[in-house]
Every structure is written in structure tokens, then in C-alpha cells.
C-alpha positions in Angstrom: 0.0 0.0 0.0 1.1 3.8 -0.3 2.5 5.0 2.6 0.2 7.7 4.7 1.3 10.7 5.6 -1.8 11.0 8.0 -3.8 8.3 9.1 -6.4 8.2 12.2 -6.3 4.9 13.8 -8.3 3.4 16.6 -5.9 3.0 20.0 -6.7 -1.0 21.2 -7.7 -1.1 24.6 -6.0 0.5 27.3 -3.1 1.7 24.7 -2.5 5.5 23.8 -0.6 7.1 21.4 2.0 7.3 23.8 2.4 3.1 23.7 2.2 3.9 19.5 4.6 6.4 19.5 7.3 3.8 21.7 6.0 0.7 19.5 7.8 2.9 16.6 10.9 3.9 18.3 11.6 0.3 18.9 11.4 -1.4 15.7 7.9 -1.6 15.1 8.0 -5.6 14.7 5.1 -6.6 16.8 2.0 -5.9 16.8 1.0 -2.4 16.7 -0.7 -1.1 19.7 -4.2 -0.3 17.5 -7.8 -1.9 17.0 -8.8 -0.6 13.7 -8.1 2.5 11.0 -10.6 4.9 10.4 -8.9 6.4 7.3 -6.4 8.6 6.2 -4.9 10.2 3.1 -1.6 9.2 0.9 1.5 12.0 0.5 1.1 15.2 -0.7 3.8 17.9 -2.0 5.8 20.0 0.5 4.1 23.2 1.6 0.6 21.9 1.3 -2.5 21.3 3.0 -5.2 18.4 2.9 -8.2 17.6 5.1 -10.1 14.4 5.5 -13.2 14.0 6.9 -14.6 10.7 9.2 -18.1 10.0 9.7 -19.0 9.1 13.5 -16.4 7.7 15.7 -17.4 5.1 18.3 -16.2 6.4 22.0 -12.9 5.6 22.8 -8.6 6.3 22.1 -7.7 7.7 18.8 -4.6 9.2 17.0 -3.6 11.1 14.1 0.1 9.8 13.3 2.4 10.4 10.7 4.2 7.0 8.6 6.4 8.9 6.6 10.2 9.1 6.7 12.0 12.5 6.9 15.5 13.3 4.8 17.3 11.2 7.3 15.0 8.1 7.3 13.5 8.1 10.2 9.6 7.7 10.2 8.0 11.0 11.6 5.9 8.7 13.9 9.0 8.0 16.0 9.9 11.1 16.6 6.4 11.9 17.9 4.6 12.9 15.3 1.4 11.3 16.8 -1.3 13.2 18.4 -4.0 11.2 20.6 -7.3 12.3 21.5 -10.3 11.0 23.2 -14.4 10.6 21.7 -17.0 10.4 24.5 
């Protein structure tokens, strides 16, 4: 698949974006700590913008992260590029 520059993934229970974030750092050979994707978009060109809208979200942990890998290879997501948030 393409890689995503933003995606919005369901955190599996108990996990945060936090547990994602350290998942990354450290190889990212197991599992990852999520329950389901919601959606996302592909890359776009530098200086850009793009939106995305999702329908309804179920209650429960979510984040926006970042796959892609900056100039020196690193994937954004393990240098936190992640943010989590909550739906009630």
C-alpha cells in the first residue's frame, strides 16, 4: 500500500498514542498497539495542506500519526509525530 502521511487509527484497549509512538521507536516488529483504521490520506507535495473527513467515531482512544520518513529516514511517527485524543 502507499504510505500515509496522515492516518487516524483506533488505540486497542487500554493503549495511547504514547504506547504507539514507543511501538515505533523500537522497531515496530510486533503488533502495533491499535484496533482498527478509520482512514487517512496518501503523501502530498511539501508546503501543502489536505483535510479528511470521518463520519462518526465510536467512544474511545484515537490518533492522528504520521508514517512517513524524513531526509534522514526516520519515520516522523518515532519522533512523535502522533497526536491522541479521546471521543466520549
Amino acid at each position: 500500500p502507499a504510505p500515509q502521511i496522515a492516518f487516524l487509527t483506533h488505540a486497542a484497549p487500554g493503549k495511547t498514542v504514547t504506547d504507539l509512538i514507543s511501538w515505533a521507536k523500537h522497531g515496530a516488529t510486533s503488533r502495533p498497539p491499535i484496533s482498527g483504521a478509520e482512514g487517512g490520506f496518501g503523501v502530498i507535495g511539501g508546503h501543502r495542506h489536505a483535510w479528511f473527513t470521518i463520519g462518526h467515531l465510536t467512544p474511545g482512544s484515537y490518533a492522528v500519526v504520521c508514517f512517513i520518513s524524513g531526509a534522514d529516514g526516520v519515520a516522523h511517527l518515532t519522533k512523535g509525530m502522533a497526536a491522541g485524543f479521546t471521543v466520549r
